[in-house]
C-alpha positions in Angstrom: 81.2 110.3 91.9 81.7 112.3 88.6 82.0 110.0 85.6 83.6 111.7 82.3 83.8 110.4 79.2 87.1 110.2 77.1 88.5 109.5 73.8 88.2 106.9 71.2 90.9 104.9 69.6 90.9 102.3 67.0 92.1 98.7 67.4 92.7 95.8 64.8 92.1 92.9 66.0 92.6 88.9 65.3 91.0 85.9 65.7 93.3 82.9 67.5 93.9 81.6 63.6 95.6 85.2 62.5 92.3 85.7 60.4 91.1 89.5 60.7 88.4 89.8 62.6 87.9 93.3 61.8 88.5 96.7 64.0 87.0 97.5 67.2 86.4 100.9 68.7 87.4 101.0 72.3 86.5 103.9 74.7 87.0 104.4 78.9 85.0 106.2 81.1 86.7 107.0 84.9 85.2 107.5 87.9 86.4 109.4 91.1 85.2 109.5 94.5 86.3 108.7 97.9 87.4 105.3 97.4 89.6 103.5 94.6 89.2 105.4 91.3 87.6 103.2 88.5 87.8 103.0 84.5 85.5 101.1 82.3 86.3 100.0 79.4 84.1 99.6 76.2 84.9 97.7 73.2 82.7 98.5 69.8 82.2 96.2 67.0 82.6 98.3 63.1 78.6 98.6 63.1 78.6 100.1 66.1 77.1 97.4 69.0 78.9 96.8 71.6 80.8 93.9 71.1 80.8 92.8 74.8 80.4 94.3 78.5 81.8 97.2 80.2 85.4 95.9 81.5 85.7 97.9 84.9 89.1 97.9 86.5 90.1 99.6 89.8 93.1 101.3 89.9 94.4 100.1 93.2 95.4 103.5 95.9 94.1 105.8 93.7 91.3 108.0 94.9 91.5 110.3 91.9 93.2 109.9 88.8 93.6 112.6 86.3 93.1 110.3 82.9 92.5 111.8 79.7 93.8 109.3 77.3 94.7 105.7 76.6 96.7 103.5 74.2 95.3 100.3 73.1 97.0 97.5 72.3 95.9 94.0 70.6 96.2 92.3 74.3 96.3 95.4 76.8 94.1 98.6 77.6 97.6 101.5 78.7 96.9 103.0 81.6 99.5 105.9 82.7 98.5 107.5 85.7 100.6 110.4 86.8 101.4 111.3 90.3 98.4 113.7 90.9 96.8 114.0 94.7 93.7 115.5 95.4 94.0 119.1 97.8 91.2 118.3 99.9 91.6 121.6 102.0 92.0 123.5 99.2 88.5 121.4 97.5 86.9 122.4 101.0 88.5 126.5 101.8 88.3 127.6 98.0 86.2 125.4 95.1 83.4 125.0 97.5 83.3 129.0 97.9 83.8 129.4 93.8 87.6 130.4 94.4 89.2 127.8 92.6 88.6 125.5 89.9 88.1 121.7 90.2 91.7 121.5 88.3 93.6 123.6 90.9 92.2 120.7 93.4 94.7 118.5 91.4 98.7 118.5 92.7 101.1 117.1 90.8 103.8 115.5 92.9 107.1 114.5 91.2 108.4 112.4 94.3 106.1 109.5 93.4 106.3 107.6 90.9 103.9 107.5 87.7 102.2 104.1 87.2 101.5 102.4 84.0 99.1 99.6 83.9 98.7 97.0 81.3 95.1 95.8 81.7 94.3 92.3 79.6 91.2 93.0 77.1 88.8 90.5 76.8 90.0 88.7 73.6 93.6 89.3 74.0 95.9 87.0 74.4 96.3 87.6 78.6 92.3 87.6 79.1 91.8 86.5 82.2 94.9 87.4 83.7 95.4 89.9 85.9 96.4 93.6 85.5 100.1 94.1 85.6 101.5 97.8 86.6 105.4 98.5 86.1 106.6 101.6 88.2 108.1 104.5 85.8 109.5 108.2 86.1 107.1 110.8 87.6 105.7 112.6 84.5 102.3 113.7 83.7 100.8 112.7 80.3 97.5 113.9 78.3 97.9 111.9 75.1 99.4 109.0 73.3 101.0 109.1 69.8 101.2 104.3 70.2 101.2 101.4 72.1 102.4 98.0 70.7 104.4 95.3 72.5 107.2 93.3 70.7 109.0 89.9 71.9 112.8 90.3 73.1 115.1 88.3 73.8 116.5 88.1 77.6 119.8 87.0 79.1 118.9 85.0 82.5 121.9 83.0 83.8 123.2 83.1 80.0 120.9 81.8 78.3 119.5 83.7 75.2 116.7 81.3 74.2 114.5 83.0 76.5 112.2 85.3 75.3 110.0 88.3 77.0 107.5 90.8 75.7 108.8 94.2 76.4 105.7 97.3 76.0 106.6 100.1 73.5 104.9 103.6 74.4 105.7 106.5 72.5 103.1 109.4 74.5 103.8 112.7 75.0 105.3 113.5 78.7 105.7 116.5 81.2 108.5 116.3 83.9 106.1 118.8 85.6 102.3 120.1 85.1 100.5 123.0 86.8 96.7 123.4 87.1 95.9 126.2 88.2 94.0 128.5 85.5 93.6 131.8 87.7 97.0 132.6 86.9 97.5 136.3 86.3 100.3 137.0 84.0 102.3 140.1 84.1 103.0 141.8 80.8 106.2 142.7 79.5 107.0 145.6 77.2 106.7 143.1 74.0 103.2 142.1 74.9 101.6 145.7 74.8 100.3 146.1 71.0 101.9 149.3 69.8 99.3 151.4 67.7 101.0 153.2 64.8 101.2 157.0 65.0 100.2 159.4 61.7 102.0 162.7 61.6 
């Protein structure tokens, strides 16, 4: 299994009375292999300790999941896994012979759908509860601009007094992604550098 390390984000949170209870730093680590790819979860207090244990959460039928960034909100860790597959003959006829990169292993396939999972943290309010993953567009995502959920009213039968929580992402998405990185590109007459001529 290869476990990589990924990016930090910063996350107020609140005790159950609305006091502060100061920021925590949460990070993720993911690991791949042959069976269901997994994340941890790490929560920092501001001095630095870890405020708790690793959370690990499997994502479920995923064997490897190309993750590089998360959103945090007060109750969830935003997970948006793209629909990438894993070329295993191409992992076996050509990165194993140092023809590929690990990258070009990685095939994104726009017919599935991209899956965005709403894991509970610890001291939110749905701790204990568990992970709930909505189906959305295939797109491919590297980062995340914010995460926050809001309450909304819902119409069920006619009646308005019910309310629902509704997840706002704003990320930045790609209706299609390539990784190869052996590409050789062909240049055109405007990419040749001209060198001035003195008479």
């Amino acid at each position: 299994k290869q476990q990589q390390q990924q990016d930090w984000h910063s996350s107020s949170s609140s005790s159950s009375n609305g006091a502060a209870a100061g920021r925590t730093w949460v990070g993720f680590s993911f690991n791949t292999g042959l069976g269901d790819a997994e994340l941890k979860f790490y929560e920092f207090a501001e001095d630095g300790r870890l405020a708790g244990p690793p959370q690990p959460y499997q994502l479920p039928g995923v064997s490897v999941a190309m993750i590089h960034d998360i959103a945090v909100t007060p109750d969830y860790y935003v997970v948006v896994a793209g629909p990438v597959n894993f070329d295993a003959a191409k992992f076996a006829t050509q990165y194993l012979t140092s023809r590929c990169s690990i990258a070009e292993c990685l095939v994104y396939d726009p017919s599935q759908t991209t899956k965005v999972h709403l894991v509970p943290r610890p001291q939110g309010a749905a701790a204990g509860t568990a992970a709930y993953i909505m189906d959305a567009p295939p797109m491919f995502t590297f980062h995340h601009v914010n995460a926050f959920t809001t309450v909304a009213p819902s119409s069920s039968n006619g009646n308005s007094s019910r309310r629902t929580q509704q997840l706002v992402l704003d990320t930045v998405a790609w209706d299609e992604v390539a990784f190869e990185n052996n590409q050789v590109r062909q240049a055109s007459s405007c990419d040749v550098p001209r060198s001035a001529s003195k008479e």
